[in-house]
Biopython code that builds the backbone (N, CA, C, O; Angstrom):
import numpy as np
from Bio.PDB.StructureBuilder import StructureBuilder

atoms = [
    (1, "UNK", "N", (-19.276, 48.306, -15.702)),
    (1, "UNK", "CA", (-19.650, 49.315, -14.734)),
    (1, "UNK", "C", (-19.616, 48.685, -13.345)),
    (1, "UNK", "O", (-20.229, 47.669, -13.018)),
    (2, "UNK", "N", (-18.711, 49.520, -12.468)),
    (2, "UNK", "CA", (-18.997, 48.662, -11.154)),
    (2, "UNK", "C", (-19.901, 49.818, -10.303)),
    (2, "UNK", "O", (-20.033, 50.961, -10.740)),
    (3, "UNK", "N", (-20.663, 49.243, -8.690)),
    (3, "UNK", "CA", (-21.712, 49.611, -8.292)),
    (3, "UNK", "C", (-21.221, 49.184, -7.275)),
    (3, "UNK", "O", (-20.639, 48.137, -6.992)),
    (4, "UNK", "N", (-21.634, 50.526, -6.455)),
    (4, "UNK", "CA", (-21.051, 50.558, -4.957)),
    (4, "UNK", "C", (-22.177, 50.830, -4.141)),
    (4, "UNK", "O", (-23.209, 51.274, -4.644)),
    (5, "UNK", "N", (-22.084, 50.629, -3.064)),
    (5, "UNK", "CA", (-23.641, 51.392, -2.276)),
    (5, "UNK", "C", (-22.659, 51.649, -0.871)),
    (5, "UNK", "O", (-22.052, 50.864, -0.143)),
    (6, "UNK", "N", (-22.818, 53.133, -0.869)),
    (6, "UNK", "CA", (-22.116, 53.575, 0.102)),
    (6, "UNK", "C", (-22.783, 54.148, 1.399)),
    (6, "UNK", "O", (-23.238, 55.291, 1.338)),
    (7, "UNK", "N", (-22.879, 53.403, 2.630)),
    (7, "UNK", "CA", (-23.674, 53.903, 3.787)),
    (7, "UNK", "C", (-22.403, 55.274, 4.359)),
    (7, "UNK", "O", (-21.181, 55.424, 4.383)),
    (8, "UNK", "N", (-23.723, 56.081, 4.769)),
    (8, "UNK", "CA", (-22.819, 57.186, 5.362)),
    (8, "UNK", "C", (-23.538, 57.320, 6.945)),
    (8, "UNK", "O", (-24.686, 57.066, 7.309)),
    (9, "UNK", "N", (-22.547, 57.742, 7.577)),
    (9, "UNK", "CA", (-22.986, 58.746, 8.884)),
    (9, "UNK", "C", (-22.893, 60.082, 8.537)),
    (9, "UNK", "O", (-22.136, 60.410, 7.623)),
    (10, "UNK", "N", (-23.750, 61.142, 9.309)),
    (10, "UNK", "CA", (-23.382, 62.181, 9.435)),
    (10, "UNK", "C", (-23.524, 62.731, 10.221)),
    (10, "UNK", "O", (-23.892, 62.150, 11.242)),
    (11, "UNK", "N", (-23.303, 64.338, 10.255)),
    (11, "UNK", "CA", (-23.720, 65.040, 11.440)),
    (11, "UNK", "C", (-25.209, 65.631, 10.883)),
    (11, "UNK", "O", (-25.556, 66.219, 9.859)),
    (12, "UNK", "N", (-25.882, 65.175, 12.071)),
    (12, "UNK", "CA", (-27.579, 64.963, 12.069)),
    (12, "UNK", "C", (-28.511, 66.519, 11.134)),
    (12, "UNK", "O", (-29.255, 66.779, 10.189)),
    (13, "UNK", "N", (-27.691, 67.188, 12.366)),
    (13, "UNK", "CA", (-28.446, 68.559, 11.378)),
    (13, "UNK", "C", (-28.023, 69.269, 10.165)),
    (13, "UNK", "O", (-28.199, 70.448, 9.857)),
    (14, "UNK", "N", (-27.330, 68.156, 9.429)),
    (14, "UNK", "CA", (-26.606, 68.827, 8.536)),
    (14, "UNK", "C", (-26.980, 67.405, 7.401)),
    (14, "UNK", "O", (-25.925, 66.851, 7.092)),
    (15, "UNK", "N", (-27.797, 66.966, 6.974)),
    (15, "UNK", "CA", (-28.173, 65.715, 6.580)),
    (15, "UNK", "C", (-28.449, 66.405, 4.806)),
    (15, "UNK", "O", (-27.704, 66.162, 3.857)),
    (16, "UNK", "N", (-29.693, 67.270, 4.755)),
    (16, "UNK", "CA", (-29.768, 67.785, 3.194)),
    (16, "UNK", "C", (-28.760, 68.544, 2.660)),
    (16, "UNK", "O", (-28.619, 68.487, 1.439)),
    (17, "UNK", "N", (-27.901, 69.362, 3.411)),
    (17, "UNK", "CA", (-26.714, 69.790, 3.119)),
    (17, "UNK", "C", (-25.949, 68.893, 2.474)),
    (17, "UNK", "O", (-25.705, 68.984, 1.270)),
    (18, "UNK", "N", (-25.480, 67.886, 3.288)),
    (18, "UNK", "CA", (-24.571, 67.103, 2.874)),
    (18, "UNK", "C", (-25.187, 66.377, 1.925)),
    (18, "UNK", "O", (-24.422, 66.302, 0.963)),
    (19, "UNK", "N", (-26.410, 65.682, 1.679)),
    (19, "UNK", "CA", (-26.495, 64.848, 0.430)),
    (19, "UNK", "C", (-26.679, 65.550, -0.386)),
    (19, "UNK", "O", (-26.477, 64.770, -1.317)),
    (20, "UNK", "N", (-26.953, 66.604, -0.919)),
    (20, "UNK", "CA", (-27.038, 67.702, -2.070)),
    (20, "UNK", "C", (-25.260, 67.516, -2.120)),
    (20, "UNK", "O", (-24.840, 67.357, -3.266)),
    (21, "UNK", "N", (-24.624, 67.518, -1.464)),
    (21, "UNK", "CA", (-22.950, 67.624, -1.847)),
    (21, "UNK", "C", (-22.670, 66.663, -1.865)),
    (21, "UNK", "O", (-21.550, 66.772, -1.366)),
    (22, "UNK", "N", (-22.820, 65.436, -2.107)),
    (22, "UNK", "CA", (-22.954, 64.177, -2.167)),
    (22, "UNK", "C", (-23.433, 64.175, -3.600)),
    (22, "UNK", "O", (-22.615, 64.292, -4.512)),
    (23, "UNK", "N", (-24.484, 64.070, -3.790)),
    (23, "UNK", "CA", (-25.306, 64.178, -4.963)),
    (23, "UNK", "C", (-24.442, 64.378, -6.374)),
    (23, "UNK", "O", (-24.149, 63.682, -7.346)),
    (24, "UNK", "N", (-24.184, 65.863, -5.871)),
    (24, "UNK", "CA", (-23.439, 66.563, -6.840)),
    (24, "UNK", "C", (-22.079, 65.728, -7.420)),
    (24, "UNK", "O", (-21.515, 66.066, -8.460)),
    (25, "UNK", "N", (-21.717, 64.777, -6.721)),
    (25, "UNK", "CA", (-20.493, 64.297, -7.500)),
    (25, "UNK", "C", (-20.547, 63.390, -8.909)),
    (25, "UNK", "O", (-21.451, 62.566, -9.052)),
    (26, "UNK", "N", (-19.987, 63.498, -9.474)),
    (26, "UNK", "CA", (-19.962, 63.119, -10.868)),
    (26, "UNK", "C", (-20.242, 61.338, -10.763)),
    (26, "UNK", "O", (-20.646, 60.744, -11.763)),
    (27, "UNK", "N", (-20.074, 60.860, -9.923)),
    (27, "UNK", "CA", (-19.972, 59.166, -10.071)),
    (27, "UNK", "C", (-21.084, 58.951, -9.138)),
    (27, "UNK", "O", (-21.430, 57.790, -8.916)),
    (28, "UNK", "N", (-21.631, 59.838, -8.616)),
    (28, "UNK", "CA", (-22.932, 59.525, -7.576)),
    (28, "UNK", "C", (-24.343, 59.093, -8.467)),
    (28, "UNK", "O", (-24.525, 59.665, -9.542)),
    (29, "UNK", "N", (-25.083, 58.328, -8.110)),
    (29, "UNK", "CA", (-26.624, 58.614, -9.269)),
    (29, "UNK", "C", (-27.460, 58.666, -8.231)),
    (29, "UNK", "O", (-28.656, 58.954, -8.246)),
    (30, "UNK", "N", (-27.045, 58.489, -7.680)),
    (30, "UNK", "CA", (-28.792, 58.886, -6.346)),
    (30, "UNK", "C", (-28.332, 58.786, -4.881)),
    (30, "UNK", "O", (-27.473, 57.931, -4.662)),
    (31, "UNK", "N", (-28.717, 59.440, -3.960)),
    (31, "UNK", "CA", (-28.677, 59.542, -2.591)),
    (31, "UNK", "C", (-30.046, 59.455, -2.156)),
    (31, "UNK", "O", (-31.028, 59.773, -2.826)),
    (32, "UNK", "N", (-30.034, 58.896, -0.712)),
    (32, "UNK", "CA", (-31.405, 58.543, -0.300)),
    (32, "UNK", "C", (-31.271, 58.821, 1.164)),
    (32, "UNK", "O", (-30.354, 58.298, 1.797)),
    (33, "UNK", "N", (-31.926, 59.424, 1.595)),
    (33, "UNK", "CA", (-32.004, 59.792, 3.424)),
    (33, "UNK", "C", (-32.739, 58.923, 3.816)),
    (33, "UNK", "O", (-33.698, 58.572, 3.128)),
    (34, "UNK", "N", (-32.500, 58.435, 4.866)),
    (34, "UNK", "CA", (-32.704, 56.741, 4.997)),
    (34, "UNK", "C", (-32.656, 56.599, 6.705)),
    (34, "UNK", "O", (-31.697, 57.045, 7.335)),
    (35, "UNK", "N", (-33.951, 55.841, 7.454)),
    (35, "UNK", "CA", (-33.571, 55.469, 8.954)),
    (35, "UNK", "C", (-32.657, 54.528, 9.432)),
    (35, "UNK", "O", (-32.257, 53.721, 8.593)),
    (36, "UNK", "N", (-32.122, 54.402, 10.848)),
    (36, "UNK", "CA", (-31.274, 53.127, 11.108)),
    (36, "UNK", "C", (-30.352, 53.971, 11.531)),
    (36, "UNK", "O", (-30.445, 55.190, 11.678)),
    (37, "UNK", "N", (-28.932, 52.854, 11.831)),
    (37, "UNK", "CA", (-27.478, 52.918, 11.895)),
    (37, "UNK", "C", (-26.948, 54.179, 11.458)),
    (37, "UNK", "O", (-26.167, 54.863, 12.120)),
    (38, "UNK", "N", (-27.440, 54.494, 10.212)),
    (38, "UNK", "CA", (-26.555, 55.387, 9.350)),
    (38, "UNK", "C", (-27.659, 56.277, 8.223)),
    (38, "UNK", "O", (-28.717, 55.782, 7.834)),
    (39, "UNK", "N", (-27.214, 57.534, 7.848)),
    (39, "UNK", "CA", (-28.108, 58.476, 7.344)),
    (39, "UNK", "C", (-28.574, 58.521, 6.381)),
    (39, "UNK", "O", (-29.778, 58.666, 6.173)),
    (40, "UNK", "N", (-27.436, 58.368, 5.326)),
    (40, "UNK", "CA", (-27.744, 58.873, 4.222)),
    (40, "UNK", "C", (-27.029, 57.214, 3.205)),
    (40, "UNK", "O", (-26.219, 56.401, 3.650)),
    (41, "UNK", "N", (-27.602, 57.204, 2.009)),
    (41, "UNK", "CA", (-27.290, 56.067, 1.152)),
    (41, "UNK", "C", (-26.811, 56.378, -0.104)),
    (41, "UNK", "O", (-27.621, 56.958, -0.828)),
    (42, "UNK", "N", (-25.696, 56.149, -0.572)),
    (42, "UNK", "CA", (-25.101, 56.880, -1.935)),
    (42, "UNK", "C", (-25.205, 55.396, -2.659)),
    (42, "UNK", "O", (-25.055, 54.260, -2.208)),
    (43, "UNK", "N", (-25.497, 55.851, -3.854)),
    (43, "UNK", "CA", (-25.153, 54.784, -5.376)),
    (43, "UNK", "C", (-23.928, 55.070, -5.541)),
    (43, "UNK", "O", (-23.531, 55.799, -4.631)),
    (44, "UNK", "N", (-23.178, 54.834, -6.266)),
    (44, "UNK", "CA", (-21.876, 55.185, -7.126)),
    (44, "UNK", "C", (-21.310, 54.087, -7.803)),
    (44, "UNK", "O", (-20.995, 52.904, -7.674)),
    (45, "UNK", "N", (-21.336, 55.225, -8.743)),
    (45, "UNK", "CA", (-21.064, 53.742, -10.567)),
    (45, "UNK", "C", (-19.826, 54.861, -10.818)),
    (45, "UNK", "O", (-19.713, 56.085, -10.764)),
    (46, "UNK", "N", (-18.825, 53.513, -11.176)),
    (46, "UNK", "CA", (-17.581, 53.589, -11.977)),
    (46, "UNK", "C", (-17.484, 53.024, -12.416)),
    (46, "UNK", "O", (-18.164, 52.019, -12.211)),
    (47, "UNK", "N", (-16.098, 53.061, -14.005)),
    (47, "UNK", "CA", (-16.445, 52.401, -14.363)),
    (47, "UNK", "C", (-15.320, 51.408, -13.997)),
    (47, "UNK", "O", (-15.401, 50.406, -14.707)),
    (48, "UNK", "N", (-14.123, 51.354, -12.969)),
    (48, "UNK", "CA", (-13.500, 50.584, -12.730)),
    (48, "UNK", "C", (-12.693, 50.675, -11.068)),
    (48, "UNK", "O", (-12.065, 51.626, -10.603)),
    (49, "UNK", "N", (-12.870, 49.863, -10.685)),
    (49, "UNK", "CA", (-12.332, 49.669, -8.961)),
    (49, "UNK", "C", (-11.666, 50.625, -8.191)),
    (49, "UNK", "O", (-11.713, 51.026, -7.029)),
    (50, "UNK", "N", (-10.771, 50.960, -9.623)),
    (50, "UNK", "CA", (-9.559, 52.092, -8.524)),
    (50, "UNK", "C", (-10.391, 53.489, -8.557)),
    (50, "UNK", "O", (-10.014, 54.393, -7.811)),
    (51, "UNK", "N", (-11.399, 53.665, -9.319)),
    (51, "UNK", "CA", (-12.180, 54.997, -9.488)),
    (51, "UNK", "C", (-12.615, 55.318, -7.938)),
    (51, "UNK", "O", (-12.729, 56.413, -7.388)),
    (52, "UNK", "N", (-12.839, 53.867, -7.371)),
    (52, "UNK", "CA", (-13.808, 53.927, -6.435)),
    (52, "UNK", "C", (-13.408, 55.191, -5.036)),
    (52, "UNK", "O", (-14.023, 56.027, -4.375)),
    (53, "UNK", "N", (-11.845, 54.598, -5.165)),
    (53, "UNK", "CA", (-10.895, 55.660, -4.392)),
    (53, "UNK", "C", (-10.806, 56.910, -4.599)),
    (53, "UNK", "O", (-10.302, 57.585, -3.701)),
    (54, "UNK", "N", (-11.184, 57.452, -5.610)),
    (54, "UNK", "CA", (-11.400, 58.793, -6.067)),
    (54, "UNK", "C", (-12.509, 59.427, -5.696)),
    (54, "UNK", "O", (-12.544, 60.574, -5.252)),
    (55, "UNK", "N", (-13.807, 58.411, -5.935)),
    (55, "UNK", "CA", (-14.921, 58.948, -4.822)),
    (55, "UNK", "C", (-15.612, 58.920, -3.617)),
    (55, "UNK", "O", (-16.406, 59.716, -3.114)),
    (56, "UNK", "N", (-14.936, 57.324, -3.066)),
    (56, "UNK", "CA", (-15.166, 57.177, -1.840)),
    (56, "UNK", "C", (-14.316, 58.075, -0.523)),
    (56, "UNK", "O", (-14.900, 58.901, 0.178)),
    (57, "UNK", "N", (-12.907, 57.731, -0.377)),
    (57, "UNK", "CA", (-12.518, 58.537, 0.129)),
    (57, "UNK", "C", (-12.055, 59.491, -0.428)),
    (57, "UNK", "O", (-12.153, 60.521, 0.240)),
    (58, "UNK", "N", (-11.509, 59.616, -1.532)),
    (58, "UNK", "CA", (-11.520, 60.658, -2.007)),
    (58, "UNK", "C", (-12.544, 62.413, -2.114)),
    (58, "UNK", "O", (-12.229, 63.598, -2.226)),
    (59, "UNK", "N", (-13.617, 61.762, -2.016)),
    (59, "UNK", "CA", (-14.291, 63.071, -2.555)),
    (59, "UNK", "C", (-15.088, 62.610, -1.327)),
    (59, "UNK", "O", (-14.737, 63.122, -0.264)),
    (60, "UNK", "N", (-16.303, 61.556, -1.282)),
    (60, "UNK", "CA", (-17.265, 61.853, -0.337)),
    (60, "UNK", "C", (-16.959, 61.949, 1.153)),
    (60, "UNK", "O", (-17.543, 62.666, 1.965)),
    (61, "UNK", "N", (-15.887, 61.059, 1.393)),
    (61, "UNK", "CA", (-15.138, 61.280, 2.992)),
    (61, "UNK", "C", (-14.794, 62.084, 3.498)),
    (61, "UNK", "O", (-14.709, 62.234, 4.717)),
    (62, "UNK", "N", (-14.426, 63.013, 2.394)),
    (62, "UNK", "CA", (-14.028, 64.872, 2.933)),
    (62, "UNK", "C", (-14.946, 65.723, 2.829)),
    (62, "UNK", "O", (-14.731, 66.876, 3.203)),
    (63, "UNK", "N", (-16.167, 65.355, 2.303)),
    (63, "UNK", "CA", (-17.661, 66.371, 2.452)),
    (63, "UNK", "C", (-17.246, 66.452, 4.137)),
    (63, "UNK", "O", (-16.584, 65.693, 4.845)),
    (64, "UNK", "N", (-18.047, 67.894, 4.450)),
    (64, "UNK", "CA", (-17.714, 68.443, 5.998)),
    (64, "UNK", "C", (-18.946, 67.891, 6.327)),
    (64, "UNK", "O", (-19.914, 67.872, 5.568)),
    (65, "UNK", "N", (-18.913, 67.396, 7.566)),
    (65, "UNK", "CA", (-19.995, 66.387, 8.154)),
    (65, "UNK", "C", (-19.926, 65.338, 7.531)),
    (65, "UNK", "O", (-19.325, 65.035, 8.562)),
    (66, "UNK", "N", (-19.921, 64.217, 6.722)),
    (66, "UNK", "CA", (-19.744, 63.268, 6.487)),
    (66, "UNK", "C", (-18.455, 62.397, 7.754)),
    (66, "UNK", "O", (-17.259, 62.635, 7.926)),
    (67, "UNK", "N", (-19.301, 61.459, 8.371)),
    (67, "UNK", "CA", (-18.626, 60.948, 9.906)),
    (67, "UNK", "C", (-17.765, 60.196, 9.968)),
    (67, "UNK", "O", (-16.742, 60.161, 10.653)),
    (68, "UNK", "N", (-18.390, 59.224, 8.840)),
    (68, "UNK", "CA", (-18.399, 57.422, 8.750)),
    (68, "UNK", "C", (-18.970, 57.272, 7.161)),
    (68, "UNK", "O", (-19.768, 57.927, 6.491)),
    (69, "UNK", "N", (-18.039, 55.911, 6.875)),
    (69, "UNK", "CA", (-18.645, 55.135, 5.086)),
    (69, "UNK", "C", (-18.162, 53.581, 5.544)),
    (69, "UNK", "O", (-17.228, 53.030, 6.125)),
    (70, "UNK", "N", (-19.409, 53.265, 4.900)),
    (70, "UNK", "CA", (-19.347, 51.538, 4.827)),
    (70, "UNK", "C", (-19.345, 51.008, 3.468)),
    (70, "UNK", "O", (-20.542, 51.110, 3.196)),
    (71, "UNK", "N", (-18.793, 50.516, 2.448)),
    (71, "UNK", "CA", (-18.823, 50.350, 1.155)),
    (71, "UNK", "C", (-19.107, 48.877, 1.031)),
    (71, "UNK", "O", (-18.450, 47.965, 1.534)),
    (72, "UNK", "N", (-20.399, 48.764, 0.139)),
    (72, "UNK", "CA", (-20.317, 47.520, -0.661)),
    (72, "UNK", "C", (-20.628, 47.599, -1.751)),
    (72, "UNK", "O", (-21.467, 48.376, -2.206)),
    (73, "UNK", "N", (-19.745, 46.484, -2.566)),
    (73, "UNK", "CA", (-19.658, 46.884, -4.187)),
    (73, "UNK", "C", (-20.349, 45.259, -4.612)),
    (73, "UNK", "O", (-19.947, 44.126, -4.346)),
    (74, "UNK", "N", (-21.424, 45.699, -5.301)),
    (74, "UNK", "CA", (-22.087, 44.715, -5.921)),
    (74, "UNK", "C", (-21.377, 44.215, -7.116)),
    (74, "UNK", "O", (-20.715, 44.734, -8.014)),
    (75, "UNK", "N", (-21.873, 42.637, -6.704)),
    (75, "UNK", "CA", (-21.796, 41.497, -7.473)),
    (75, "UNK", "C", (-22.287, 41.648, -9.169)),
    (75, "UNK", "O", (-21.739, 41.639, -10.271)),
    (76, "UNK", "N", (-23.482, 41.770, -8.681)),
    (76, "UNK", "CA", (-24.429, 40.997, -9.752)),
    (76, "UNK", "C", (-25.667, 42.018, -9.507)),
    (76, "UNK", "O", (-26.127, 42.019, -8.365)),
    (77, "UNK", "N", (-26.375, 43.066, -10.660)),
    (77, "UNK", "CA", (-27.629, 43.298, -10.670)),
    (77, "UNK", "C", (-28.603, 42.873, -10.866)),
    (77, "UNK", "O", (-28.646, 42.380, -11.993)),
    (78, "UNK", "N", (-30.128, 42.732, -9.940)),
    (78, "UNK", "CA", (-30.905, 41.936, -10.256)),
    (78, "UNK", "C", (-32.358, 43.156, -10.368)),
    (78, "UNK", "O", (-32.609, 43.660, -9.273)),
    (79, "UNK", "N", (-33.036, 43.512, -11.233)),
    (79, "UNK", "CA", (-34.068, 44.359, -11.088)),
    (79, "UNK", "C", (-35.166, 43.204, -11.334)),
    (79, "UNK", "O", (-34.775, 42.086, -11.667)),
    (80, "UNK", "N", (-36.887, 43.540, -11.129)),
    (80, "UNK", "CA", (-37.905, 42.966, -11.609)),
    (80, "UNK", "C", (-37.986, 42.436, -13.007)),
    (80, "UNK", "O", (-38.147, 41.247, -13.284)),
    (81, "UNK", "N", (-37.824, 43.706, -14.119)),
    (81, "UNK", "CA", (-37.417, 43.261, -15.011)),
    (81, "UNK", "C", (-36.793, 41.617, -15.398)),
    (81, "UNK", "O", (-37.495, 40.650, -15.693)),
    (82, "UNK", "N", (-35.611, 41.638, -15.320)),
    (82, "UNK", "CA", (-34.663, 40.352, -15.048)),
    (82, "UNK", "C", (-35.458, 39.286, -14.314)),
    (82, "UNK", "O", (-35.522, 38.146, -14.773)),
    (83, "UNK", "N", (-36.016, 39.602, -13.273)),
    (83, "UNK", "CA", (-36.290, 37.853, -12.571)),
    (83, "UNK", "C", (-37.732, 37.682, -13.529)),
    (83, "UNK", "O", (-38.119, 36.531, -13.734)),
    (84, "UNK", "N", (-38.284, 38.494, -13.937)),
    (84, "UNK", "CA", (-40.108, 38.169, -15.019)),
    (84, "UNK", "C", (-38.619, 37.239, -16.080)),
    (84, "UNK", "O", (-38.707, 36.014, -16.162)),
    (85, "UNK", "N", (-37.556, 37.866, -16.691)),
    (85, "UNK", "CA", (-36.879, 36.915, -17.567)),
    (85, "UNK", "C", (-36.767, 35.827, -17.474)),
    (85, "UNK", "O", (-37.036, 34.855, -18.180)),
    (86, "UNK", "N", (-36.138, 36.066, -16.100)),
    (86, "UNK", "CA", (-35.448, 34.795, -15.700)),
    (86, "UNK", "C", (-36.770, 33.310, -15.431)),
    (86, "UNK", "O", (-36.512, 32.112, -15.547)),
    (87, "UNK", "N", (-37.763, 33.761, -15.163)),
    (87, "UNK", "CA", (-38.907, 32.890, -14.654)),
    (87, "UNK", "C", (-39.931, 32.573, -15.333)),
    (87, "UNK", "O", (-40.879, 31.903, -14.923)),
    (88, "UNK", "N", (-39.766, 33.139, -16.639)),
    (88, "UNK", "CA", (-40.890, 33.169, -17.670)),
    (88, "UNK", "C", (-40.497, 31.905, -18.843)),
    (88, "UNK", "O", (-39.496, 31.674, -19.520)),
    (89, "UNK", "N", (-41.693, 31.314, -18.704)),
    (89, "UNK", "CA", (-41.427, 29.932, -19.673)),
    (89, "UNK", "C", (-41.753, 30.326, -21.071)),
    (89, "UNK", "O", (-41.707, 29.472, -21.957)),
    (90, "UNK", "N", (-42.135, 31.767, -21.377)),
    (90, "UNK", "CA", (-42.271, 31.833, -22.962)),
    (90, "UNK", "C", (-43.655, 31.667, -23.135)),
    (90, "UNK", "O", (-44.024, 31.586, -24.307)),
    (91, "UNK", "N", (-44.635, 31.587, -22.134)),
    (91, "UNK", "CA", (-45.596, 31.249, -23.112)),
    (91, "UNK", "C", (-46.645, 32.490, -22.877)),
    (91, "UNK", "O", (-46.477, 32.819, -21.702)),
    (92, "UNK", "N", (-47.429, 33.141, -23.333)),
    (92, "UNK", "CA", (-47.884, 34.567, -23.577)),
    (92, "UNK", "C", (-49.439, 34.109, -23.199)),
    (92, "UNK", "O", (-49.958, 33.092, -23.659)),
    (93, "UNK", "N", (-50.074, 34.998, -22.315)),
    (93, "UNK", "CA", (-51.265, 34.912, -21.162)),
    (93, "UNK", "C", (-52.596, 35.231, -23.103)),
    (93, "UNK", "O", (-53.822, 35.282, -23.009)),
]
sb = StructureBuilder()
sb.init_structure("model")
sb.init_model(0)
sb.init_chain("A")
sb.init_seg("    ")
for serial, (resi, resn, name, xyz) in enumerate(atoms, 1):
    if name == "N":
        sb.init_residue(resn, " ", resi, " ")
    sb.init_atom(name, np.array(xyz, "f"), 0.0, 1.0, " ", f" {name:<3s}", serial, name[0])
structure = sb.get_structure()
């Protein structure tokens, strides 16, 4: 599975509009309205690289209002879960 985190711009008054149409795409799992630089924050899981083109520019770049996308595709997942793994010597409290 690859994992993208896609920063968006948009046009301002049009922010829940657009992430509800965002949302809605099949490779999206969560959007987040978000302060800073840029508006809105997309997940998007595929399950392989060239997909990515299908939803990055493909689909979310042509949502109306959508301005600007910055894509980064993660490495390596790390949740809480995982680092208690990773740091735990085995021995039970």
């Amino acid at each position: 599975m690859i994992t993208a985190i896609v920063l968006i711009k948009t046009s301002v008054d049009r922010i829940p509009e657009i992430a509800e149409s965002i949302a809605a795409l099949e490779s999206v799992t969560e959007v987040f309205s978000v302060t800073g630089t840029y508006d809105l924050i997309a997940m998007v899981r595929v399950a392989r690289h060239d997909d990515l083109a299908d939803v990055i520019p493909g689909s979310i770049s042509k949502i109306r209002g959508v301005e600007a996308t910055d894509t980064h595709v993660a490495f390596r997942a790390y949740s809480q879960h995982d680092l208690e793994a990773a740091f735990s010597i085995g021995l039970d409290a």
